[in-house]
N, C-alpha and C positions, 0 to 999 in steps of 0.2 A: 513644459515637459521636455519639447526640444533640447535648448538649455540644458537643464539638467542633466539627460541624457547624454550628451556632448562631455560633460564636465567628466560626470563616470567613466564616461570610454575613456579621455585622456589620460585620467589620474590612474586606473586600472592599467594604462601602458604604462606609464613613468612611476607611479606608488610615490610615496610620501617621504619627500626628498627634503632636505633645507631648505632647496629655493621656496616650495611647500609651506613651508613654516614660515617662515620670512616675510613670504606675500600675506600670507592669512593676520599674522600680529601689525603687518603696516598697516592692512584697512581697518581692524578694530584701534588701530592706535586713529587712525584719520575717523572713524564712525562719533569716537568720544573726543575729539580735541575740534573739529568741527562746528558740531553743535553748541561747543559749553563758549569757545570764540566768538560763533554769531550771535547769541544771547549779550554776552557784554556789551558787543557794538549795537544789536539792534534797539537795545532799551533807551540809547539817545532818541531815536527815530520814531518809536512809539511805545504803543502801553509794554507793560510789564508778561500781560496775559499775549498779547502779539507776539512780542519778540520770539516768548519761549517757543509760540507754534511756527513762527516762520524759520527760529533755529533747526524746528526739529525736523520740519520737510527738504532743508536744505543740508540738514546733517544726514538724511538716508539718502536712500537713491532709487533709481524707477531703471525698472528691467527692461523697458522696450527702448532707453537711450542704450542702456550696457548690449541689448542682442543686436540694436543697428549697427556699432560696434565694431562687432564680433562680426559682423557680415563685412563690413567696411574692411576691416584686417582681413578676411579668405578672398575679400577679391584682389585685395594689392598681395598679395602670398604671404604675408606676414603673418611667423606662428607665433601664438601664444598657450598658455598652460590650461588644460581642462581644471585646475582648482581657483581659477580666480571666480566659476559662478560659484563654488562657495564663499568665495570673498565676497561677493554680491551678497548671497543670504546673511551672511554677519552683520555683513554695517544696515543692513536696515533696522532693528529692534533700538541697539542703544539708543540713539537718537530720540526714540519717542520715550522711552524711559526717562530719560534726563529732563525731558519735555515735564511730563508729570509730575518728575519730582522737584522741578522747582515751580511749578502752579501749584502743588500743596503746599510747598513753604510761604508763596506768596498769599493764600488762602488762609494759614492760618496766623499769617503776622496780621493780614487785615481783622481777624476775627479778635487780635489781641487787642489791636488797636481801637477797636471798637467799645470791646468791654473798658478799658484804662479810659476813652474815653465819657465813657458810663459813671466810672466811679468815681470820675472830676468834677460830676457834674453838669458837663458841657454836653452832652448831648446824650439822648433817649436811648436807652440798651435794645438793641435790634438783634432780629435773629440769626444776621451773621450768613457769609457763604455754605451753600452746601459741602456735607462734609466730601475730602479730596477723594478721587476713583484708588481705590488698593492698590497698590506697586503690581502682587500678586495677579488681577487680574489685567490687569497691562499687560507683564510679562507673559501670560496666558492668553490675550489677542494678538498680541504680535508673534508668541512662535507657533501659533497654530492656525494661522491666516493660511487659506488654501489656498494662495500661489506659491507661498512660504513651502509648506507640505508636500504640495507636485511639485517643485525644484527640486529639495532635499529626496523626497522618494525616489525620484526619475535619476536621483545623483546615485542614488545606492544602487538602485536597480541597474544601472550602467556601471559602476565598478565592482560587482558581482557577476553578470553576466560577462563582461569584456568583448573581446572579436566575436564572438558567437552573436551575442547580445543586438554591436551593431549590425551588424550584415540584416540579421531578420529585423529588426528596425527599420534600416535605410528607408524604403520605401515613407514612412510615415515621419519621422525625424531630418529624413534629410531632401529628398523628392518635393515634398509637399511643403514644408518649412520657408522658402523665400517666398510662395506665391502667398501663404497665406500672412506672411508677413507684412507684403505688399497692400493686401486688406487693411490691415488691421490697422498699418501707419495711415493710412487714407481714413480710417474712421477716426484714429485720435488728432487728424488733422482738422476735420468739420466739428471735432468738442473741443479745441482749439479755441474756432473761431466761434464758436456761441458763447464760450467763456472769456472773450477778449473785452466784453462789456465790464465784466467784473472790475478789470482796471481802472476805469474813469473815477475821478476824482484822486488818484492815490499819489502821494509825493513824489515829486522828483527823485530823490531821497532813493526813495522804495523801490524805485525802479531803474536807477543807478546799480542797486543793491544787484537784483536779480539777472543784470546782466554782468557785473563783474567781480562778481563773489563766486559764480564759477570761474571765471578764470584764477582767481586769489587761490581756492582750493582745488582746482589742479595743480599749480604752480608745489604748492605744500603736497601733493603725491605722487610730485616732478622731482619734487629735491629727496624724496623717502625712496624712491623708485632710482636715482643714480645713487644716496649711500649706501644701497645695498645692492649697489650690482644688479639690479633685472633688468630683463631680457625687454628689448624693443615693446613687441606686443605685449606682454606681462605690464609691464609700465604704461605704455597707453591706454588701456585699460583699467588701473588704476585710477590713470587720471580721468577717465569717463566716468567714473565711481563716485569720486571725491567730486565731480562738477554737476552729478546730475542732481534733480531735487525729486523726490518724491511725491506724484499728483494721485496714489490710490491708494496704497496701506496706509499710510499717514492719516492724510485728509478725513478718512472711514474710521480710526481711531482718535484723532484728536475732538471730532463735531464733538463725542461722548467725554471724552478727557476735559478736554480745554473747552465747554461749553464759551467760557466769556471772553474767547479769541473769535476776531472775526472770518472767517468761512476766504470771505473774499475776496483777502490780503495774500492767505499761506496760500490757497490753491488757484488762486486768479495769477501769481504771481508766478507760481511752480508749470502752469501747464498752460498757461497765456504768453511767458514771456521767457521762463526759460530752457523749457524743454525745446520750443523750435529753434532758439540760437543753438543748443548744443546739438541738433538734427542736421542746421545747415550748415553752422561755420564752425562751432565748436569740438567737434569729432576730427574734423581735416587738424584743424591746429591742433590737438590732443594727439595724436599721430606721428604729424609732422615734426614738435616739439621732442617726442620720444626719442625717435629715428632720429633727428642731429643730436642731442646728449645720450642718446644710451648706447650707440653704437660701439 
C-alpha cells in the first residue's frame, strides 16, 4: 500500500508524460519477451511443463526486491518516477498467462498424441490430461490478486488525493514504512532458509540458470532503458524489474495452472537462490550500471 501510495503521489505531481509512456511499454515489452526467451532455453534443461513455470516466475517480478530498491535509490538521493510501481503491476500477469498458454498447448498435443497413438494400434486409449485451466480465469487470478488490488488502489487513491493525500498519510506510508520493512526482509530471510532444502539435487544447469538470467535480463532493460533516454533511477529500477523472479503470485497460481510442474524447481529456485543475490549483490550493480550508462 506504501508502494502504491508513493507511485500516486508522484505521477499526481508529474501527470502522464512520454517519459510515462515510455517506461510503462518497455516493461510490458520485457514482461512478454522474457518469458517466451526463457521457455526456449529452459526446455533444453528440462521438462516442457518446468520450463514453462520456471519462465513464467522469472518473467514476473516480486515487489519486496522492487521496494528494497526503491529504498536503496532514497537513501543514495537518487530520484526516480512514482509510475514505474505501475510498471511493476504490469509485468507481473503476462508472464503467467504465457505460462498457461503454452501448458494447454503442450496438454492438448499430448492428448492428440495419445488418441493417434490409439488408433495405430500401439497403444491403449487413456483418458488423457485434465482438460487446460481457462485463459479467462488466469486472467481473473492474476488481476485480482490482493497485493495486485492494494497497489493499484493505494496508486489511485494517491493520484487523486495529491499533497493533501500525502501529508495526512505520512505518518502511516512513510514513518512507519522502513521499520516494518525491516521486519518483513528478516521474515522472507528465515523462508529463505527453510526453502533452501528445496534445491538439493537440482542441476548445475538450473542453478547457473537462476543466478545469471538476472543478470542476462537486466542487461536487456539496461539496453531498453539507454534507447530511450531514462533517467538513472527510472532505469535502475527497470532493471530490478526485469532481474527479479517472482516467489508469491506466481508460485499461488501456477501449484493450480501448471499442476505437472514441479513446486520445487520454480519457487526453490526464485526464493532460495535468486531473490537473496538480487538483495545483496544484485541491486548495488543494477544501480551502479544505471548511473555510468544513463548519466
Amino acid at each position: 500500500m506504501a508502494l502504491g501510495l508513493k507511485g500516486g503521489f508522484a505521477l499526481a505531481e508529474s501527470g502522464f508524460t512520454a517519459e510515462v509512456v515510455i517506461s510503462l511499454a518497455c516493461a510490458v515489452a520485457l514482461a512478454i519477451a522474457i518469458p517466451a526467451l526463457s521457455y526456449f532455453f529452459l526446455r533444453r534443461i528440462v521438462s516442457a511443463f518446468d520450463a514453462a513455470a520456471i519462465a513464467a516466475t522469472y518473467g514476473s517480478v516480486s515487489a519486496v526486491t522492487f521496494i528494497t530498491a526503491v529504498q536503496y535509490l532514497e537513501s543514495h538521493g537518487i530520484g526516480y518516477g512514482g509510475h514505474m510501481a505501475a510498471a511493476m503491476a504490469l509485468m507481473e500477469s503476462p508472464a503467467i498467462v504465457l505460462a498457461v498458454l503454452a501448458a494447454n498447448v503442450l496438454r492438448q498435443r499430448a492428448a492428440s498424441n495419445t488418441f493417434v497413438a490409439a488408433q495405430g494400434g500401439t497403444a491403449s486409449l487413456r483418458t488423457g490430461p485434465e482438460p487446460g485451466v481457462p485463459l479467462g480465469q488466469v486472467l481473473h487470478e492474476s488481476l485480482t490478486d490482493g497485493a495486485q488490488l492494494l497497489l493499484l488502489g493505494a496508486m489511485v487513491v494517491g493520484l487523486l488525493s495529491g499533497d493533501a493525500g500525502k501529508a495526512s498519510m505520512q505518518p502511516f506510508s512513510g514513518d512507519l514504512f522502513k521499520g516494518m520493512l525491516a521486519f518483513f526482509l528478516l521474515d522472507m530471510g528465515l523462508l529463505t532458509a527453510r526453502n533452501l532444502g528445496q534445491l538439493k539435487g537440482t542441476s548445475s544447469g538450473l542453478l547457473a540458470y537462476g543466478i545469471l538470467a538476472p543478470l542476462v535480463h537486466a542487461g536487456l532493460a539496461l539496453a531498453l532503458a539507454v534507447a530511450t533516454g531514462m533517467s538513472v533511477g527510472n532505469g535502475a529500477l527497470l532493471m530490478v524489474l526485469a532481474a527479479s523472479a517472482s516467489y508469491i503470485a506466481v508460485p499461488a497460481v501456477l501449484r493450480h495452472a501448471l499442476p505437472e510442474a514441479k513446486p520445487s524447481l520454480y519457487f526453490g529456485m526464485s526464493l532460495g537462490l535468486t531473490f537473496p543475490f538480487n538483495i545483496l549483490l544484485g541491486i548495488p550493480l543494477y544501480v551502479g550500471a544505471a548511473g555510468h550508462l544513463l548519466t
